[in-house]
FIBAZA-315596 format. One record per atom (N, C-alpha, C, O): chain; z, y, x; residue number from 1; residue in one letter; atom name. Coordinates in steps of 0.001 Angstrom, whole numbers. Layout:
N
A;Z;Y;X;NUM;A;CA
...
//
This chain:
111
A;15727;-1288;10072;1;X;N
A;14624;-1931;10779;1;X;CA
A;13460;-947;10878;1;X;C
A;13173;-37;10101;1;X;O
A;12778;-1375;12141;2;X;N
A;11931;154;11803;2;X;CA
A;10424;-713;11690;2;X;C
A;10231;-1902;11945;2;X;O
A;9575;185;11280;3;X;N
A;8114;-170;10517;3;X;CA
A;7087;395;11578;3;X;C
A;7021;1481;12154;3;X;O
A;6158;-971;11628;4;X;N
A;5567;-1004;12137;4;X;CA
A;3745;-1225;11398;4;X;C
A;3299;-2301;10998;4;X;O
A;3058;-10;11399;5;X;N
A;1523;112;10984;5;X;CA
A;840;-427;11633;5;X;C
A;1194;-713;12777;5;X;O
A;-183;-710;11234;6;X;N
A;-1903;-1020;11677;6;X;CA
A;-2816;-804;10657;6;X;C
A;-3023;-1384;9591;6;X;O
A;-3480;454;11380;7;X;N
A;-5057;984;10507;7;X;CA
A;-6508;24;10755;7;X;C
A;-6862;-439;11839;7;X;O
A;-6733;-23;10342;8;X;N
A;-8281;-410;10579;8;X;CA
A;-9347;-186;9448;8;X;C
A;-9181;-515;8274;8;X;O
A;-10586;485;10020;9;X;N
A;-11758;248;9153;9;X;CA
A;-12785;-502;9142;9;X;C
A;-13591;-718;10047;9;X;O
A;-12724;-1063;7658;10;X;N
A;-13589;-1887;7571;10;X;CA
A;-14696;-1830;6645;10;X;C
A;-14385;-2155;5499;10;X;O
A;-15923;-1499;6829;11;X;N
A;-16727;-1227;5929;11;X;CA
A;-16605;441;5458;11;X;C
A;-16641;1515;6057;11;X;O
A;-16462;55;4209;12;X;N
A;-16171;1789;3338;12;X;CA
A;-14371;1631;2942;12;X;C
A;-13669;2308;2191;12;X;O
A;-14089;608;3688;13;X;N
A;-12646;64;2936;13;X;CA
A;-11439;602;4593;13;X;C
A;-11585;473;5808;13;X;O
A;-10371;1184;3731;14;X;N
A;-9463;1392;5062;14;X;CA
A;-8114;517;4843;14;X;C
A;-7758;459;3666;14;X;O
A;-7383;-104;5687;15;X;N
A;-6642;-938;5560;15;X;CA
A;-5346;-597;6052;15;X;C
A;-5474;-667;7275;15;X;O
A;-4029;-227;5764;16;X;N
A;-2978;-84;6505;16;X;CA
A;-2341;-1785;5981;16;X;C
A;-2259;-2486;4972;16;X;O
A;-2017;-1805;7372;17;X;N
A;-1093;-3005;7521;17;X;CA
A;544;-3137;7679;17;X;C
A;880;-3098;8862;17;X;O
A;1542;-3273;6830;18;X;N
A;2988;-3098;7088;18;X;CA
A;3842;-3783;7742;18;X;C
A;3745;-4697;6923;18;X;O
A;4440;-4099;8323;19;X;N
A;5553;-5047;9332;19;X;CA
A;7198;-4200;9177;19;X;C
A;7269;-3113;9750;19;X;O
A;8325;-4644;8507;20;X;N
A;9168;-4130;8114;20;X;CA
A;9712;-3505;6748;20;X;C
A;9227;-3782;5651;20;X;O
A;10534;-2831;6903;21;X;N
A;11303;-2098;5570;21;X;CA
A;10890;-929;5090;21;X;C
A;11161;127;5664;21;X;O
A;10003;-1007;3692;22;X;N
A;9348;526;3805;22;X;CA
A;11120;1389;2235;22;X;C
A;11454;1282;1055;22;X;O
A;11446;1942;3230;23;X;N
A;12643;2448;3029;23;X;CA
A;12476;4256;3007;23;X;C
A;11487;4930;3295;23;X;O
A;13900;4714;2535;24;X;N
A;13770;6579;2956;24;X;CA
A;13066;6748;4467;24;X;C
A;12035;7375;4707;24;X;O
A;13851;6063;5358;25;X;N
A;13244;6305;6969;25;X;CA
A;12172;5918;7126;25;X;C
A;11552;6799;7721;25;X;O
A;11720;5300;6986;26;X;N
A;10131;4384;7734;26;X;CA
A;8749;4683;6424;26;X;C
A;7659;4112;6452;26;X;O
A;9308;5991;5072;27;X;N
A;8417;6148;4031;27;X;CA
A;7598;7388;4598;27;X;C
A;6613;7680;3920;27;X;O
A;7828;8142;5689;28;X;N
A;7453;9118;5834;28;X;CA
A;6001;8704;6936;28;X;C
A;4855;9056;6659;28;X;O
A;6350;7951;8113;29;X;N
A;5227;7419;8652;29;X;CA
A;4588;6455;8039;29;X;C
A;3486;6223;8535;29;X;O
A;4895;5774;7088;30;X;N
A;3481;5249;6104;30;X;CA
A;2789;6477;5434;30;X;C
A;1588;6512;5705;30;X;O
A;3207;7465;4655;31;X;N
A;2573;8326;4067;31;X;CA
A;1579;8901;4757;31;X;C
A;487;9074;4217;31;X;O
A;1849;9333;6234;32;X;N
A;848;9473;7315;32;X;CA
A;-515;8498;7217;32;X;C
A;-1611;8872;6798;32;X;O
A;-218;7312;7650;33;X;N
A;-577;6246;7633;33;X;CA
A;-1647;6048;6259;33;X;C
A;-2610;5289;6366;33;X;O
A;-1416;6706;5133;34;X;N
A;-2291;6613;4217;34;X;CA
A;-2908;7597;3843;34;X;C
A;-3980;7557;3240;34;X;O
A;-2069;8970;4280;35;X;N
A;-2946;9926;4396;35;X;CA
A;-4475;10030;5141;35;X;C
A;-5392;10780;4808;35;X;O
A;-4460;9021;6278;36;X;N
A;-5421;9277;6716;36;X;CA
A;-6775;8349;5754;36;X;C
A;-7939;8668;5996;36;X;O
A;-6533;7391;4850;37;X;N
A;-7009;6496;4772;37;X;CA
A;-7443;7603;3306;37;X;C
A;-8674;7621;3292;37;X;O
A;-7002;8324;2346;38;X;N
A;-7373;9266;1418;38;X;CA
A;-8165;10276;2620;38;X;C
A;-9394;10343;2587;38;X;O
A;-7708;10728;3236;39;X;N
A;-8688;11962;3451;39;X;CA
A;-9781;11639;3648;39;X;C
A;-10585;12566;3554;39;X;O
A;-10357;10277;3998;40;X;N
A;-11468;9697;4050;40;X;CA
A;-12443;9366;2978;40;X;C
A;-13585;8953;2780;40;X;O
A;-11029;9900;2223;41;X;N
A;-11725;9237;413;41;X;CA
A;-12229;7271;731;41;X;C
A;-13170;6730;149;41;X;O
A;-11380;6617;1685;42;X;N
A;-11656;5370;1533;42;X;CA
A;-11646;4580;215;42;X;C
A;-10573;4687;-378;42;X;O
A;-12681;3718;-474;43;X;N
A;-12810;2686;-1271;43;X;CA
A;-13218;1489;-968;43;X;C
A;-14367;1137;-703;43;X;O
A;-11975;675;-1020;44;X;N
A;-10574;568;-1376;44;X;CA
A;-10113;1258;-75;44;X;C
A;-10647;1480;1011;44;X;O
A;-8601;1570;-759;45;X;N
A;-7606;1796;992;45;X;CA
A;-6822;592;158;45;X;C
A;-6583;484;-1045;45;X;O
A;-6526;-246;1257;46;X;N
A;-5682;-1086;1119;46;X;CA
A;-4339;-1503;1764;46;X;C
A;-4302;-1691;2979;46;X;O
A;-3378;-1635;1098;47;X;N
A;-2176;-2164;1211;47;X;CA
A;-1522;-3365;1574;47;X;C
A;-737;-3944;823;47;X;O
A;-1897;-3843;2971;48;X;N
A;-1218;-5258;3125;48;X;CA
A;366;-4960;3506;48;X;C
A;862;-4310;4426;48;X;O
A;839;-5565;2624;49;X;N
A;2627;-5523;2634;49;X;CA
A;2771;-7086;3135;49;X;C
A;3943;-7347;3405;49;X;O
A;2015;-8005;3293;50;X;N
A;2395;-9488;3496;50;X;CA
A;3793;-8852;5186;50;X;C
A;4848;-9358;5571;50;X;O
A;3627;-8590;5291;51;X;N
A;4899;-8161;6545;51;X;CA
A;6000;-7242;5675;51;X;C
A;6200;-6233;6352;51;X;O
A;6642;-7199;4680;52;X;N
A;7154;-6177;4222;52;X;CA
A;7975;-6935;3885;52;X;C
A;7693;-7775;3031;52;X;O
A;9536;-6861;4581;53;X;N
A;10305;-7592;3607;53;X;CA
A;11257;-7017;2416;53;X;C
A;11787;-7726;1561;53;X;O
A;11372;-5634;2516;54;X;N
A;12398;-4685;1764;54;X;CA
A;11444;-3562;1674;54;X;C
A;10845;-2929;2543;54;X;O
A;11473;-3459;-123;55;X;N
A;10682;-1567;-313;55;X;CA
A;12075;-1019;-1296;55;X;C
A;12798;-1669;-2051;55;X;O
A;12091;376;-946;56;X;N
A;13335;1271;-1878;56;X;CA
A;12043;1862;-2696;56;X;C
A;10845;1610;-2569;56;X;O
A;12856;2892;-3732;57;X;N
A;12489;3860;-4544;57;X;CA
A;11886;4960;-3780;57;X;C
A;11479;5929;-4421;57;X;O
A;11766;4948;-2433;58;X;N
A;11077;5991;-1567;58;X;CA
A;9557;5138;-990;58;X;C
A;8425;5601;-1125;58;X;O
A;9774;4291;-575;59;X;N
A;8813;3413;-387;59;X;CA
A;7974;2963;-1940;59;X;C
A;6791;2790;-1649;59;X;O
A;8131;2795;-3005;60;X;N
A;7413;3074;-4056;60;X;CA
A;6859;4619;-4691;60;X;C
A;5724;4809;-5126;60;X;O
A;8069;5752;-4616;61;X;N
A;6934;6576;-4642;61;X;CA
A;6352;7138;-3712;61;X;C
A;5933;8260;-4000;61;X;O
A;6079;6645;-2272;62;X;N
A;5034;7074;-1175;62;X;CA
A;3734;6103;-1743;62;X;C
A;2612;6608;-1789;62;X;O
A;3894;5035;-2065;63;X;N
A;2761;4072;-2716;63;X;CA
A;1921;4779;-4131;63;X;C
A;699;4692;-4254;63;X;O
A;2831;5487;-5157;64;X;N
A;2864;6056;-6432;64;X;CA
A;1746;7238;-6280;64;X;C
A;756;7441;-6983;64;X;O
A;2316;8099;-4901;65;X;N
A;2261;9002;-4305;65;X;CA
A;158;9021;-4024;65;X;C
A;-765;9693;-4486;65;X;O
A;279;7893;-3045;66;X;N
A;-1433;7874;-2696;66;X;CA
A;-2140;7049;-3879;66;X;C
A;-3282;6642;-3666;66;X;O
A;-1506;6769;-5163;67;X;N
A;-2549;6131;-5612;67;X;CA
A;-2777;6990;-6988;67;X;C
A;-3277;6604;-8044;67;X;O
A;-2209;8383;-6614;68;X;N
A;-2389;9248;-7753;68;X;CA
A;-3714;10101;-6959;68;X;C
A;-4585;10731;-7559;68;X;O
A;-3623;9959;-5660;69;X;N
A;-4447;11075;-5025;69;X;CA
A;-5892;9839;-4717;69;X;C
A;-7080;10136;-4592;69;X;O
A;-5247;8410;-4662;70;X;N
A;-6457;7730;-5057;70;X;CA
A;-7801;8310;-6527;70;X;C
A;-8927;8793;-6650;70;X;O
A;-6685;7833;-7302;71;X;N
A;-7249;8581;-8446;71;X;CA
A;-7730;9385;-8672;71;X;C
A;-8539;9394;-9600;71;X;O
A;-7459;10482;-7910;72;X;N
A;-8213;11934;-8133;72;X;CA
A;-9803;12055;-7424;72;X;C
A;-10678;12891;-7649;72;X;O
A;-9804;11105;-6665;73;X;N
A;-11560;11015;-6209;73;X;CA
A;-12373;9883;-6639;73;X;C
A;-13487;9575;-6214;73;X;O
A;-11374;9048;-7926;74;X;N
A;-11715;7308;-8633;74;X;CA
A;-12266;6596;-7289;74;X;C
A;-13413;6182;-7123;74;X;O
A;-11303;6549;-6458;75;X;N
A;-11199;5730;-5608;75;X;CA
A;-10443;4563;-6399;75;X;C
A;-10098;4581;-7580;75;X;O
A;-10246;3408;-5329;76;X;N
A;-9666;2300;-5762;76;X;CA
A;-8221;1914;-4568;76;X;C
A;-8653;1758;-3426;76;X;O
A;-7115;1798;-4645;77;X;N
A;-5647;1245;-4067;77;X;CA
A;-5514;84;-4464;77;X;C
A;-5551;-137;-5675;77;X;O
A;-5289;-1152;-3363;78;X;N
A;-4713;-2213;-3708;78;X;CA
A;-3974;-2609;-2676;78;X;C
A;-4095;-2388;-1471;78;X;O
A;-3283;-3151;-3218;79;X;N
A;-2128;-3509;-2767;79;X;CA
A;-2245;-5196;-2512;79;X;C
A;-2654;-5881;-3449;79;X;O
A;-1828;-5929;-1057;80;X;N
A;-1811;-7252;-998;80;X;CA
A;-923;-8059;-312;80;X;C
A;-170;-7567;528;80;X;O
A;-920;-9128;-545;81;X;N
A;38;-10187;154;81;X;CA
A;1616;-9979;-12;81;X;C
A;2497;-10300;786;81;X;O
A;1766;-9243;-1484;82;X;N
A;3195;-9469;-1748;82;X;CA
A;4312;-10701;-1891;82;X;C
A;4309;-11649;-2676;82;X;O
A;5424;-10289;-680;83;X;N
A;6193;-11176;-881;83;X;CA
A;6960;-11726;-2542;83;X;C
A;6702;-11049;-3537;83;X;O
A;7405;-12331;-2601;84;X;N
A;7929;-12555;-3988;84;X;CA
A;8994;-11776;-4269;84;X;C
A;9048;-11451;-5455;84;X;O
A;10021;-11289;-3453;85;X;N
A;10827;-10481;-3353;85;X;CA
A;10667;-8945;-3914;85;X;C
A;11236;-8256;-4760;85;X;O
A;9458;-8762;-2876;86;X;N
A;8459;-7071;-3203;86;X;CA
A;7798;-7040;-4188;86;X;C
A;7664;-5952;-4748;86;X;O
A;6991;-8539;-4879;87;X;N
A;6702;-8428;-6173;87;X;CA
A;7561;-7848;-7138;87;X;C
A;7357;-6878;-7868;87;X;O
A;8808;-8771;-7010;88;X;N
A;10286;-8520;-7566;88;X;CA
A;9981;-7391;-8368;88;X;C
A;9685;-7248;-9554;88;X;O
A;10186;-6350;-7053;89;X;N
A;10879;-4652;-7132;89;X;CA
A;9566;-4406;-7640;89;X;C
A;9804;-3572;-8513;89;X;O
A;8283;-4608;-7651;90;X;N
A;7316;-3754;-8647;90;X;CA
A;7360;-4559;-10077;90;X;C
A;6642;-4033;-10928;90;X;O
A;7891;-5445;-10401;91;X;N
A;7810;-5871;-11426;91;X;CA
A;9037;-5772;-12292;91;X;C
A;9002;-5771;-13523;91;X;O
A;10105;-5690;-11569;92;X;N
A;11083;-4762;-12156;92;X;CA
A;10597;-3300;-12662;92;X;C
A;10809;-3029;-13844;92;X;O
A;10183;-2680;-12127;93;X;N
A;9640;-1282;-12189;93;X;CA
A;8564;-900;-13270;93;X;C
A;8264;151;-13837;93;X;O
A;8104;-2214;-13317;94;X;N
A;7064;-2101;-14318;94;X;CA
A;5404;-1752;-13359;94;X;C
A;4224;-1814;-13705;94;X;O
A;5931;-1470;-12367;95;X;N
A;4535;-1041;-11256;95;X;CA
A;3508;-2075;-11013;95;X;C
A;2514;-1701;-10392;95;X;O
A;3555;-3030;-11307;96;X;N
A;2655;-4216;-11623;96;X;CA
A;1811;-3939;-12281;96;X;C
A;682;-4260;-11910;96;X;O
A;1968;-3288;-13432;97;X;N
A;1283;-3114;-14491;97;X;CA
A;-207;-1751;-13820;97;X;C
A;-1351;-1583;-14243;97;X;O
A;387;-1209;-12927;98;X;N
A;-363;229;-12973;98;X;CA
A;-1183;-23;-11556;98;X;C
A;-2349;366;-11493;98;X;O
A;-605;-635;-10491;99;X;N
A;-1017;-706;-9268;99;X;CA
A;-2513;-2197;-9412;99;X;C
A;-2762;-2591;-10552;99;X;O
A;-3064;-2629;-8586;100;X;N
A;-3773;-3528;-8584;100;X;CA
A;-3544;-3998;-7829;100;X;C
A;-3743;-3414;-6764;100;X;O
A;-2920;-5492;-7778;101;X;N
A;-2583;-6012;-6752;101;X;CA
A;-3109;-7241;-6538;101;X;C
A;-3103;-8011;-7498;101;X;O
A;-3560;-7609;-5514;102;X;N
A;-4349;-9099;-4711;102;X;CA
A;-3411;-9879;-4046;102;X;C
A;-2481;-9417;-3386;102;X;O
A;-3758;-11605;-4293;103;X;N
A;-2956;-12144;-4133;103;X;CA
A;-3325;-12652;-1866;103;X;C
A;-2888;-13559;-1159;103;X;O
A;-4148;-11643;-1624;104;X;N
A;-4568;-11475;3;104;X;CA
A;-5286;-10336;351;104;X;C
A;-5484;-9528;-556;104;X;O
A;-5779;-10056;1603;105;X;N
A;-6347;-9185;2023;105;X;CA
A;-7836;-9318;1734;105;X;C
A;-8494;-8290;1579;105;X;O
A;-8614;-10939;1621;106;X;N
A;-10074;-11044;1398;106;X;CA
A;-10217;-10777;49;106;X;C
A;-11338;-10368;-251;106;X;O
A;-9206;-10913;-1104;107;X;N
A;-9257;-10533;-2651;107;X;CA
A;-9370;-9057;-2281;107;X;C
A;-10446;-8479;-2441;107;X;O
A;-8274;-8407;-1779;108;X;N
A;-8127;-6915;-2122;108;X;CA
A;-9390;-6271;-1847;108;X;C
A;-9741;-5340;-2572;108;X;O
A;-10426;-6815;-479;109;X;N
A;-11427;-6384;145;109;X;CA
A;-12630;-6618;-667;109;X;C
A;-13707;-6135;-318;109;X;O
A;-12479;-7522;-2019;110;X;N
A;-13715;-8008;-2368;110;X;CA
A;-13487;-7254;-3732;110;X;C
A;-14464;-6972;-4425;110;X;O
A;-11890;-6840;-4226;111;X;N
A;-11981;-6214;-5345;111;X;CA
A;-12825;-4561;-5671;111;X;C
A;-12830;-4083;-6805;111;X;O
//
């Protein structure tokens, strides 16, 4: 299935929006997709996955990926509107624990 983005800025906050499978194929144009939202040094860049129905081990470390380079300017990454499924796979992973995640886009925006 292929993945479909939407950027927007809002405030000091940048938002990518997901629609699809963030998989090996479709991990490389999100990374884009958030690259732009770090080079901005955005706080928060945010993560709406509420459209996401399938993430792999490539699609977590492209997520792993910007929220280490979050870190490096103590910016803030959150992540929102996880399906229960995508919760699943970060909570299997233990990535729950490390990521910050909102249970919407007006939480993630207000965190």
């Amino acid at each position: 299935m292929a993945i479909e983005l939407k950027r927007e800025e809002i405030g000091d906050a940048y938002v990518v929006s997901i629609q699809g499978s963030v998989d090996i194929y479709s991990s490389p144009e999100l990374r884009g997709a958030l690259k732009a939202g770090l080079d901005k040094k955005a706080a928060p860049l945010v993560v709406d996955m509420g459209g996401v129905s399938f993430v792999d081990s490539s699609g977590l470390a492209t997520l792993i990926e910007a929220l280490q380079r979050v870190n490096g300017y103590d910016g803030r990454l959150v992540l929102c509107s996880l399906s229960e499924n995508v919760l699943g796979v970060f909570q299997l992973a233990n990535l729950d624990n490390i990521f910050t995640i909102a249970d919407n886009r007006d939480a993630a925006l207000g965190s």
